[in-house]
C-alpha positions as CSV (number, residue, x, y, z in Angstrom):
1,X,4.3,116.9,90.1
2,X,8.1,116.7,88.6
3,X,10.9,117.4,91.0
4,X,12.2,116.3,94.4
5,X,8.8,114.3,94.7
6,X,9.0,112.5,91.4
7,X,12.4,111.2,91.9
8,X,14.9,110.2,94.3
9,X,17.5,113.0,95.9
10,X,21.1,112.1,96.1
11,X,22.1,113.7,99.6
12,X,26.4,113.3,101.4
13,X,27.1,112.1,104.9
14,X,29.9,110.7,106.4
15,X,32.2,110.7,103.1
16,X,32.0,112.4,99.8
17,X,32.2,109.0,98.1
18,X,29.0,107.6,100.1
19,X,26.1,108.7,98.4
20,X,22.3,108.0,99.6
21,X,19.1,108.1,97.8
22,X,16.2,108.4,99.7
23,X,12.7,108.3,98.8
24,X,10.1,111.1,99.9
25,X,7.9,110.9,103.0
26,X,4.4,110.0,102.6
27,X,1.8,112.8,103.5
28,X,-0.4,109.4,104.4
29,X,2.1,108.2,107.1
30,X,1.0,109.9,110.5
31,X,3.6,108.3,112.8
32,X,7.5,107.6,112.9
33,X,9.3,105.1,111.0
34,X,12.2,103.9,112.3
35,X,12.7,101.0,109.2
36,X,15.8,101.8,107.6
37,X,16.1,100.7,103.7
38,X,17.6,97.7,102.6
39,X,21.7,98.7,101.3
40,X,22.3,97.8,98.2
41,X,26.0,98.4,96.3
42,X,26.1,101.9,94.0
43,X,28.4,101.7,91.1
44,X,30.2,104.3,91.8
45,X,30.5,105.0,95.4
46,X,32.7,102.7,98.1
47,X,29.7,102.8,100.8
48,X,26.8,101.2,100.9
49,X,23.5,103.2,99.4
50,X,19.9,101.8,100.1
51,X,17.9,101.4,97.4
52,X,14.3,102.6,97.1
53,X,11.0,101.0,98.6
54,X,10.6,102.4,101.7
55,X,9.9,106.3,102.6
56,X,11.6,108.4,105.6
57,X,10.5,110.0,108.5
58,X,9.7,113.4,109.2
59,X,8.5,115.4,112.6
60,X,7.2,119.1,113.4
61,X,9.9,121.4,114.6
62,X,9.2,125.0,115.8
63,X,11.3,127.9,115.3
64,X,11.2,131.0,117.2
65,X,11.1,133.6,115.0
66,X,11.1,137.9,115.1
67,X,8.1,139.2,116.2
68,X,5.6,140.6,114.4
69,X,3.4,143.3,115.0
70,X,4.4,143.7,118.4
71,X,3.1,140.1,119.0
72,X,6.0,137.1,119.1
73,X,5.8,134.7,116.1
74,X,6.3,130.8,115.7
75,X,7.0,128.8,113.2
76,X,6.4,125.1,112.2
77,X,8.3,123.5,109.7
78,X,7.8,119.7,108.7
79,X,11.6,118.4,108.0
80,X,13.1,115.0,107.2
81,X,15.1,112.8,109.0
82,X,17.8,110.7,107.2
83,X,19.7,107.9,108.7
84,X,23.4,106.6,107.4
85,X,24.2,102.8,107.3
86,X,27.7,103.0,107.9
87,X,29.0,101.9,111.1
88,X,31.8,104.6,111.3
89,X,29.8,107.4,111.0
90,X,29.4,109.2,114.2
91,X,26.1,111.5,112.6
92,X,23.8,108.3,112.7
93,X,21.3,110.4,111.9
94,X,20.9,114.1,110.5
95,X,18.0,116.2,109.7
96,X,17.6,118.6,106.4
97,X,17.6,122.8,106.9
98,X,16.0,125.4,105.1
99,X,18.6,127.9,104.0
100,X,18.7,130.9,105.3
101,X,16.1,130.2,108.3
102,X,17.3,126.9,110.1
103,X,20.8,125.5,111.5
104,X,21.5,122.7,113.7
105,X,20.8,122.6,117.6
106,X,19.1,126.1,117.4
107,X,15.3,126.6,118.2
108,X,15.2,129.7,117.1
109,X,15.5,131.5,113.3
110,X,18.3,133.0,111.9
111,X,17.5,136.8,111.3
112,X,16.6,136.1,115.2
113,X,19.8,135.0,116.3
114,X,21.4,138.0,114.6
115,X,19.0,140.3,116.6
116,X,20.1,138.7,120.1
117,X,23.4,139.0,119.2
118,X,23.6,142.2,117.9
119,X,21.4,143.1,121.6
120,X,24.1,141.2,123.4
121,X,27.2,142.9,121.8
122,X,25.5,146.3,122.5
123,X,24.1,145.6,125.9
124,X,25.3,142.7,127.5
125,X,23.3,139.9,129.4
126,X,21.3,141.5,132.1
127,X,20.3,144.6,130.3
128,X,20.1,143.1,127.1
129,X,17.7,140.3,129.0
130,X,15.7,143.7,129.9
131,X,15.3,145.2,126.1
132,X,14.4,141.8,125.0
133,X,11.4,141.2,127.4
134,X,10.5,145.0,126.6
135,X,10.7,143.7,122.5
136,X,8.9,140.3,123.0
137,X,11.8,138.0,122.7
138,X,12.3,134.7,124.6
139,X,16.1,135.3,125.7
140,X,17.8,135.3,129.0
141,X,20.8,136.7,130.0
142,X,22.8,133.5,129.3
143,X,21.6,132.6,125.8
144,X,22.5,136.2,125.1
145,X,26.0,135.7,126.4
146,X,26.4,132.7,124.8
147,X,26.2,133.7,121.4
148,X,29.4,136.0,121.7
149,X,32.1,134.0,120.5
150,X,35.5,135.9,120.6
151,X,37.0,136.5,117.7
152,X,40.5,135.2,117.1
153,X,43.6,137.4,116.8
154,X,45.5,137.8,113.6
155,X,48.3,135.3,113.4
156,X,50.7,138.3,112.4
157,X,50.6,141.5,114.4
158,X,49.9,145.0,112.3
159,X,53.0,147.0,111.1
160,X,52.1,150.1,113.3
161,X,51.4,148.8,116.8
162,X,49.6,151.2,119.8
163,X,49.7,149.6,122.9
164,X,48.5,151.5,126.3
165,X,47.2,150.2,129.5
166,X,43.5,150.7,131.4
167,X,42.2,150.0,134.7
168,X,40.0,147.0,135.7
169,X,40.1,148.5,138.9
170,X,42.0,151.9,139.2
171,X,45.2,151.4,141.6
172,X,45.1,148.1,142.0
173,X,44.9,145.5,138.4
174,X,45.5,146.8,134.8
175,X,44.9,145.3,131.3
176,X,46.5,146.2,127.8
177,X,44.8,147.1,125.0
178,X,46.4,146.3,121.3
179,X,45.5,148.6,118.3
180,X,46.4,148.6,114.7
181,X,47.4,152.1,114.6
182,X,47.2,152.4,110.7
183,X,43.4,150.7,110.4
184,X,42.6,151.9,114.4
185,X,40.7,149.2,115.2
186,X,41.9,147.0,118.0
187,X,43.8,143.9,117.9
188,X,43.8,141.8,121.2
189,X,43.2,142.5,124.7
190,X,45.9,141.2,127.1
191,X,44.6,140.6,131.1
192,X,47.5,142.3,132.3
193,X,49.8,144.7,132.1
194,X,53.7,142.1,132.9
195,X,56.5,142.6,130.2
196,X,56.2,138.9,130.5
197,X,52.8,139.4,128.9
198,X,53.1,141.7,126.2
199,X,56.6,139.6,124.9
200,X,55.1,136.6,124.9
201,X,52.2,138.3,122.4
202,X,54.4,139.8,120.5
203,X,56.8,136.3,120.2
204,X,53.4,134.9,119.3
205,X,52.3,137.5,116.4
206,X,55.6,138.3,114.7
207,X,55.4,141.1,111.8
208,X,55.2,145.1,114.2
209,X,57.7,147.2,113.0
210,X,56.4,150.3,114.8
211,X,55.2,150.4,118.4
212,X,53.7,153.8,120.0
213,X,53.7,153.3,123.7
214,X,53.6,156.0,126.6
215,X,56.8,155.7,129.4
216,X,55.8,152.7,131.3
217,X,58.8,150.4,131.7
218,X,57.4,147.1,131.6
219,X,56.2,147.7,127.7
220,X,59.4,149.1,126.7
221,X,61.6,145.8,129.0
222,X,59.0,143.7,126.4
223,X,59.9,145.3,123.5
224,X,63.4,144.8,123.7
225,X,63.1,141.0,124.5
226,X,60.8,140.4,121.9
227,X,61.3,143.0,118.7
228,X,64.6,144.6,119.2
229,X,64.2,145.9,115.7
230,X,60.8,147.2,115.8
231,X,61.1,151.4,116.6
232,X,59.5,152.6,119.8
233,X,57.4,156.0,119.6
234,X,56.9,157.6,122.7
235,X,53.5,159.3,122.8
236,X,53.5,162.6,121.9
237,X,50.6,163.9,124.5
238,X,52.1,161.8,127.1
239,X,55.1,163.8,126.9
240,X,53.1,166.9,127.4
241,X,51.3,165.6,130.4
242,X,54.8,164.8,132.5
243,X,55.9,168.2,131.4
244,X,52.7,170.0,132.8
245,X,53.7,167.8,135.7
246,X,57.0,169.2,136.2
247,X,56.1,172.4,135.6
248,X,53.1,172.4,137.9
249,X,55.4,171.1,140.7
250,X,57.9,174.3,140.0
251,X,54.7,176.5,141.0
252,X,54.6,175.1,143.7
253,X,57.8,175.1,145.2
254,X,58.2,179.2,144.5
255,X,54.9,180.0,145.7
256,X,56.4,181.9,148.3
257,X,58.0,184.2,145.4
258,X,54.5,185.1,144.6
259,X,53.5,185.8,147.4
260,X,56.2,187.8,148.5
261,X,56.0,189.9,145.1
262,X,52.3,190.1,146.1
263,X,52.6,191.6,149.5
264,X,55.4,194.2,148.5
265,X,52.8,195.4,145.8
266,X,50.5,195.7,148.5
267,X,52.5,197.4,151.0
268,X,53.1,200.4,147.9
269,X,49.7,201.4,147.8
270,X,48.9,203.8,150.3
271,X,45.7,203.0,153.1
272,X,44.6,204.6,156.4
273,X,45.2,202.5,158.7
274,X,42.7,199.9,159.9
275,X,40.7,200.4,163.0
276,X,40.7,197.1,163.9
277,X,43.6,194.2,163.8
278,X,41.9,190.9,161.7
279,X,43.0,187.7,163.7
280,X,45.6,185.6,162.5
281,X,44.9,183.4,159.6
282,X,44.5,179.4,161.1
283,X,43.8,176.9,158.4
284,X,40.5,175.2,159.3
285,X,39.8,171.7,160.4
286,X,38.5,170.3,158.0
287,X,38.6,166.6,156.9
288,X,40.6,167.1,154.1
289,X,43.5,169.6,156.2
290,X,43.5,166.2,159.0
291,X,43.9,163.8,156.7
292,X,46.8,165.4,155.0
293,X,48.3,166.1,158.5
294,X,47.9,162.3,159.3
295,X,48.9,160.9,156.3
296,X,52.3,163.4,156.1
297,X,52.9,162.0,159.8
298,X,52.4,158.2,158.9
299,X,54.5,158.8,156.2
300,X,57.4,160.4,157.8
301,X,57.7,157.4,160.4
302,X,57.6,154.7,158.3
303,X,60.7,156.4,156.3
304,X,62.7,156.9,159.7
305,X,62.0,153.1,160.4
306,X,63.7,152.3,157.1
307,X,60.3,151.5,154.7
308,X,60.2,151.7,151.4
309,X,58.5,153.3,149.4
310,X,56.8,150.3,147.7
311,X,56.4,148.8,151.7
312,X,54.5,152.2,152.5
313,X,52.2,151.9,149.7
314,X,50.7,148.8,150.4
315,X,50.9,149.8,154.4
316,X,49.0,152.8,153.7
317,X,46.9,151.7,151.0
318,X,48.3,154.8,148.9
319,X,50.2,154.9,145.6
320,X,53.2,155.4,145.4
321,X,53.4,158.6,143.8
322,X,51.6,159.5,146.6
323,X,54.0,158.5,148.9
324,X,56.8,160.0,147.3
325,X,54.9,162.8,147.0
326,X,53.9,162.8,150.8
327,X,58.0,162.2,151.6
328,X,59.7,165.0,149.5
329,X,57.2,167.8,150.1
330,X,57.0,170.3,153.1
331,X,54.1,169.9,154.9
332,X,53.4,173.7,154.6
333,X,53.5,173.0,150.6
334,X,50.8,170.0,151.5
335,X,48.1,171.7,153.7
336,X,48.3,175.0,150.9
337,X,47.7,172.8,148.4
338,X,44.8,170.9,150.3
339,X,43.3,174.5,151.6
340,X,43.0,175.8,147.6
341,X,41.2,172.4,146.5
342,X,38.2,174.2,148.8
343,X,35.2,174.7,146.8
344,X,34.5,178.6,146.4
345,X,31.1,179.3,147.5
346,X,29.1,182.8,146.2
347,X,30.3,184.7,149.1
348,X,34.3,184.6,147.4
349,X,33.3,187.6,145.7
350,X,32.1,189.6,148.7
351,X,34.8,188.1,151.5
352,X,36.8,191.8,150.9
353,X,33.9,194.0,151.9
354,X,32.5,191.9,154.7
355,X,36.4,192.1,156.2
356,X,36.8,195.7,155.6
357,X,33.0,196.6,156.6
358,X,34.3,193.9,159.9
359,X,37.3,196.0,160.7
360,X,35.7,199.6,160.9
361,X,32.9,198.5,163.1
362,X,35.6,196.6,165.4
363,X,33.6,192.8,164.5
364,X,30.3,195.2,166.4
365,X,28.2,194.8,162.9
366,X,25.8,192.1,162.9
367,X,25.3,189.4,159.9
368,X,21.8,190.6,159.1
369,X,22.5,194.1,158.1
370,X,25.5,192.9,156.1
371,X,23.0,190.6,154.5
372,X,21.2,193.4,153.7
373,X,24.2,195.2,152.0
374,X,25.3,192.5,150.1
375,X,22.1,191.9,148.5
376,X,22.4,195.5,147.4
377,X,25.5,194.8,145.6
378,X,24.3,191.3,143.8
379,X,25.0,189.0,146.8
380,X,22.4,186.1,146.1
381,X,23.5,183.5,148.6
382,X,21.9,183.0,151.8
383,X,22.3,184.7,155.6
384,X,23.0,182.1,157.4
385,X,26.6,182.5,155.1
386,X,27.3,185.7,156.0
387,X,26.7,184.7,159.6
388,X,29.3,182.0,159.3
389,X,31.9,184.1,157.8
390,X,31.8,187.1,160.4
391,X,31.5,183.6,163.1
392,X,34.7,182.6,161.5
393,X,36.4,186.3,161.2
394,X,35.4,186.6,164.6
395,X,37.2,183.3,165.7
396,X,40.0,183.7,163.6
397,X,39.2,180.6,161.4
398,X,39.3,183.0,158.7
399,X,41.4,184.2,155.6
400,X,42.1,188.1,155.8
401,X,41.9,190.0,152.7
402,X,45.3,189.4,151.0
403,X,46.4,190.2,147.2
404,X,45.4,187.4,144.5
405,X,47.7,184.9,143.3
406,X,47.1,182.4,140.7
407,X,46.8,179.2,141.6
408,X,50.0,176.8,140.3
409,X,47.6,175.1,137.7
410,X,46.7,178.1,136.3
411,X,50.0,179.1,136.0
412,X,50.8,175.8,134.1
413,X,47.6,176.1,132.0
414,X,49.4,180.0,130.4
415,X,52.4,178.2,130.2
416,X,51.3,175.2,128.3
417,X,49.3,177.2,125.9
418,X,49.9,178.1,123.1
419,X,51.3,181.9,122.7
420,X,49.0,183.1,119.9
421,X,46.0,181.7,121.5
422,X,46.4,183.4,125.4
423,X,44.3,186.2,126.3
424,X,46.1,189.9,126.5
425,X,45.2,189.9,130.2
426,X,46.8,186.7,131.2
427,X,49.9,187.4,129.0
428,X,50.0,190.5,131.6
429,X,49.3,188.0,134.7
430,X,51.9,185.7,133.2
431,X,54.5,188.2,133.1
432,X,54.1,189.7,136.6
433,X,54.4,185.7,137.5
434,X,57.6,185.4,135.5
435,X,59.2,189.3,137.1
436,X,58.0,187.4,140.3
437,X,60.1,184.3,140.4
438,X,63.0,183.8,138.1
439,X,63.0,179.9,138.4
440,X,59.3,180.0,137.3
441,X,60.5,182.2,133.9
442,X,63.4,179.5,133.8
443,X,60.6,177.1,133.4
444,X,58.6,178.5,130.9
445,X,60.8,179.5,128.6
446,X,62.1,175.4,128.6
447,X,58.6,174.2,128.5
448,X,57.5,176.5,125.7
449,X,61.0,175.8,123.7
450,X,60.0,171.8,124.3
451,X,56.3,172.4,122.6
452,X,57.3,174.1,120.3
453,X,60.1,171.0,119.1
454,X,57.1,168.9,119.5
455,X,54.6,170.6,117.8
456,X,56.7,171.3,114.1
457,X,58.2,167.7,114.4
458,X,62.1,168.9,115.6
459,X,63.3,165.9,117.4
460,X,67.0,166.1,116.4
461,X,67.1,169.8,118.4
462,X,66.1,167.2,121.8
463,X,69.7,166.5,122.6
464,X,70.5,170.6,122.7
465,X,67.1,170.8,124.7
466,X,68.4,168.5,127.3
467,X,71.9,169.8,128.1
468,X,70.1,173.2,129.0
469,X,67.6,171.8,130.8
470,X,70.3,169.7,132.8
471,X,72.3,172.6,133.2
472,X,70.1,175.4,135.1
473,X,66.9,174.2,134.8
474,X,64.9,174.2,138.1
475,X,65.0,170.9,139.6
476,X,61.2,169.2,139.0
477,X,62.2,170.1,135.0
478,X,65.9,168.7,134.9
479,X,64.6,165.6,136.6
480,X,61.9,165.6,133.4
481,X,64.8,165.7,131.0
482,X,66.6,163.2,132.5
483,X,64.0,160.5,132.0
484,X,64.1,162.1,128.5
485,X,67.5,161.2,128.6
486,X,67.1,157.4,129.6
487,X,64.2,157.0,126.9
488,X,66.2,159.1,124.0
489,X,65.5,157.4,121.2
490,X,61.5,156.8,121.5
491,X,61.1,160.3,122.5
492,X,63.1,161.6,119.6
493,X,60.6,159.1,117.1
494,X,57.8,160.5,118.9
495,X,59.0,164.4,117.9
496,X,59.8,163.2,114.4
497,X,57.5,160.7,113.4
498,X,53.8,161.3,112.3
499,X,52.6,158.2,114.5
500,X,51.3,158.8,118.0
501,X,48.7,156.9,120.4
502,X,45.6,159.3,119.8
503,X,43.8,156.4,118.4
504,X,45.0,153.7,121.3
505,X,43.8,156.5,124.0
506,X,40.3,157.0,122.2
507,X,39.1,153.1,122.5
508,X,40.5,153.1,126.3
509,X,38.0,155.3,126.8
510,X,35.7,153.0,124.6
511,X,36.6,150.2,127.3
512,X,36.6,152.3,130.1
513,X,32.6,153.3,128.7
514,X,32.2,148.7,128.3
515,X,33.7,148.0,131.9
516,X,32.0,150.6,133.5
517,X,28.7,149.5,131.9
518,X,29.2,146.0,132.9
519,X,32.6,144.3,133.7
520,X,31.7,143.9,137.5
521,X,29.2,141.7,136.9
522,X,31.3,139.6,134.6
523,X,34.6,138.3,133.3
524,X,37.5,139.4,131.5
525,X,36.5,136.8,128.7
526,X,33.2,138.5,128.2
527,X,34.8,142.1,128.2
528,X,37.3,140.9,125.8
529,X,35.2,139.4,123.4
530,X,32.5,143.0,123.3
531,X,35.4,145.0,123.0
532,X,36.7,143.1,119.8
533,X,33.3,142.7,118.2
534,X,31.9,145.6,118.6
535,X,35.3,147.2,117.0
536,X,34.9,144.9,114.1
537,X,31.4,146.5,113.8
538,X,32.6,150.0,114.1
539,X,35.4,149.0,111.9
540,X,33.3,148.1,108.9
541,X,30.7,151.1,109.3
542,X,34.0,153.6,109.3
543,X,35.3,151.5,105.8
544,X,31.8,151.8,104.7
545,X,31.3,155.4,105.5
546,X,34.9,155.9,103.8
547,X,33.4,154.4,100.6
548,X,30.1,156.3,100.4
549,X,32.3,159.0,101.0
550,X,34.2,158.6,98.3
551,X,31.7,157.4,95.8
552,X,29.7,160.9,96.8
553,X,33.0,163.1,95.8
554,X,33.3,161.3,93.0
555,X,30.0,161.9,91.4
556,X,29.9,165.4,92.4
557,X,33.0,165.9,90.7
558,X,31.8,164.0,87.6
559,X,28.9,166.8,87.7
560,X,30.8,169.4,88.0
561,X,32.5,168.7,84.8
562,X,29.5,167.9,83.2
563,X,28.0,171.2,84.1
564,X,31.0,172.9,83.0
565,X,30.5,171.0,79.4
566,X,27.2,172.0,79.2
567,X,27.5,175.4,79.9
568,X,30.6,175.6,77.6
569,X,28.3,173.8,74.5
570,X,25.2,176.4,75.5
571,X,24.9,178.8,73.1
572,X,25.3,182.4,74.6
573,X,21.9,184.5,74.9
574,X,21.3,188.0,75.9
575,X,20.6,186.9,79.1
576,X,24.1,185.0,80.0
């Protein structure tokens, strides 16, 4: 037989100028032969070569391999094991592989090793350990783990740069998350959320000329230290939230407008009087009405002993929105909004005619005939609700019949949308809202104004924006454009730019989906390294899709202009 076991094979070690030949194992020989051949000099090569007369060994080694047919599959290969004479060579000894099914240290095949690790990227190591045992593979949870090596960073960072923060544990430690804006696919992951942090990254990877960020101080204290040139975009949606914020918090302060419009629309329209007086409204004790009344008290003596806010918070275990929140706002304000945040049960509909039905029988009706009335009229809820609504009418627990007023989210929702796309009834509501409270109107008309420089791209109308909303702007929306102020020229790049930090909120909620899924069991290193692996996998199936996309428009172009020069070199017919 010519070939490998006609002649010697010339096979590199320690140096590419050492060269051994080595003659082929015997199929006779049934044990190991540790004899190493005699050296001998090779003309062209500084190290020393043995020369043939002697054969090498060779042992079994077993490779785990896919299964197949739902039954798990070994295999046996017969290798050689070559020795190297030189004393300087740390590899006394190395073994050949068969390409494209063996490597070193690894008892298990290739194409097998790519299905644990693709099983380990998806799943990590406990749930991956359970797929594998349901797919007949040999893998625990730390042989699945330890075939995720992170990927390194790029030594330059990308010219568009989204950065944002997320939540290892919400309230209490934060991470950043790094994304190439232009190819959206992320870049690093950082384990906190210091401007210490994020400069020394960006010290580190030189090259971002554009960074979209939201308002968070320590990201905009980094980028100043690190990239003073680089331009800051302020996030285009993020804007909208703080607005919806301000907005929302107007509502709330002029409820008592709406109301007041409410009851003088009431008192107009003309009713016999009642027979019977409903009690006055108490708000119930419920958990959530005590613990607002507790926290608004803890609050408000920690301020008179000189706290701070930043003190409170970590006293309280709150935020310290919260605690702001909790300091500037009327306790009235406070228990009103904890009372609407009541679930509304199926009796909401029916609460009018149980009160009225309660007044003219002076509370003498009894909860099983108005059981029987509301089913009449499409009540589908239990009795033993009615009975706790005429228990609570009775003790004065309960709310009377007053005039409906939108809730302040609602209000912001009209606001905040667009006007083309709000129903005719709610332009109606929204208008008795605005006739209601000027300040409200005041609002709207700056919010609206402000979407509408931010939807058509008008950031050099901002300034103009600002000195009205400064000058008689109720005071939850002035306070809005004076952080506008402070962070001018971001926000104006976010109103004029195209570039925003869609894509950097879209894998947040990819990692919030990985952490949730697994990150209490593990570390940040093994979050890191699924979150960039499995974006370099969704990375090159998007590139890929791009292409087939591409290809496919292509070709059906190229028909269509083929079918047009057919049809035009057809002969006409009768028929045409």
């Amino acid at each position: 037989m010519s070939g490998w076991w006609g002649s010697a094979r010339w096979m590199m070690c320690c140096s590419r100028t050492s060269m051994f030949a080595w003659r082929p194992w015997s199929s006779r020989r049934r044990s190991w032969s540790w004899w190493r051949p005699r050296a001998v000099r090779h003309p062209g090569a500084r190290g020393a070569v043995p020369g043939p007369g002697r054969s090498t060994p060779s042992y079994v080694r077993s490779l785990a391999e896919r299964p197949l047919a739902g039954k798990k599959l070994l295999l046996r290969l017969r290798v050689r094991r070559f020795f190297c004479e030189r004393q300087s060579c740390r590899r006394r000894t190395f073994v050949e592989q068969v390409s494209g099914l063996s490597e070193r240290y690894r008892r298990s095949s290739l194409g097998l090793k790519v299905w644990l690790r693709q099983v380990a990227v998806e799943l990590g190591g406990r749930a991956g350990e359970r797929l594998c045992r349901r797919m007949h593979l040999v893998a625990g949870r730390t042989r699945l783990l330890e075939l995720l090596d992170p990927p390194t960073a790029p030594e330059r960072s990308p010219r568009v740069l989204g950065v944002d923060e997320f939540a290892f544990r919400k309230g209490r430690t934060y991470g950043t998350l790094l994304v190439d804006v232009e190819a959206g696919r992320v870049v690093d992951v950082l384990p906190d959320r210091t401007s210490e942090t994020f400069a020394a990254w960006l010290r580190e990877h030189p090259g971002a000329e554009i960074i979209c960020r939201d308002r968070a101080t320590a990201y905009t204290r980094a980028i100043k230290e690190a990239t003073p040139d680089a331009v800051e975009v302020a996030d285009r949606w993020h804007l909208l939230q703080n607005l919806a914020a301000a907005v929302e918090k107007t509502c709330h302060q002029h409820r008592s407008c709406l109301r007041k419009r409410a009851d003088e629309e009431t008192a107009r329209i003309p009713e016999a009087p009642p027979l019977m007086q409903l009690p006055l409204h108490e708000l119930p004790r419920t958990q959530i009405i005590e613990r607002t009344r507790h926290r608004y008290a803890d609050v408000h003596k920690l301020v008179a002993a000189g706290w701070t806010v930043s003190a409170i918070a970590r006293r309280l275990h709150l935020d310290r929105k919260t605690v702001r929140r909790f300091r500037d706002t009327d306790l009235d304000q406070l228990l009103a909004s904890a009372y609407e945040r009541r679930p509304v049960g199926v009796l909401e509909p029916f609460k009018p005619y149980l009160n009225s039905r309660f007044t003219e029988s002076l509370g003498q009706v009894s909860g099983s005939r108005l059981f029987l009335e509301l089913r009449e009229r499409g009540y589908r809820g239990s009795r033993q609700v009615v009975r706790k609504h005429l228990a609570a009418l009775r003790a004065g627990a309960a709310e009377p019949v007053r005039a409906d007023i939108p809730s302040p989210r609602k209000i912001t929702g009209w606001i905040m949308r667009p006007q083309d796309t709000l129903p005719p009834d709610l332009v109606r509501r929204l208008l008795d809202v605005r006739i209601a409270c000027p300040d409200i109107a005041r609002a709207c008309d700056l919010a609206r104004a402000f979407a509408e420089l931010l939807r058509h791209r008008r950031g050099f109308l901002l300034t103009e924006w600002i000195r009205q909303a400064e000058q008689d702007a109720p005071k939850p929306i002035s306070g809005f454009a004076g952080f506008l102020r402070g962070d001018l020229a971001a926000v104006t790049a976010g109103l004029t730019l195209h570039w925003s930090s869609g894509v950097v909120e879209g894998h947040v909620n990819r990692v919030k989906t990985l952490k949730r899924a697994m990150y209490g069991r593990a570390s940040f290193t093994l979050l890191r390294t699924r979150i960039l692996i499995q974006d370099e996998q969704w990375s090159g199936h998007r590139s890929g899709s791009r292409v087939r996309r591409a290809s496919l428009l292509t070709s059906l172009s190229t028909s269509d202009v083929n079918a047009e020069h057919s049809s035009a070199s057809r002969p006409s017919s009768s028929f045409d």
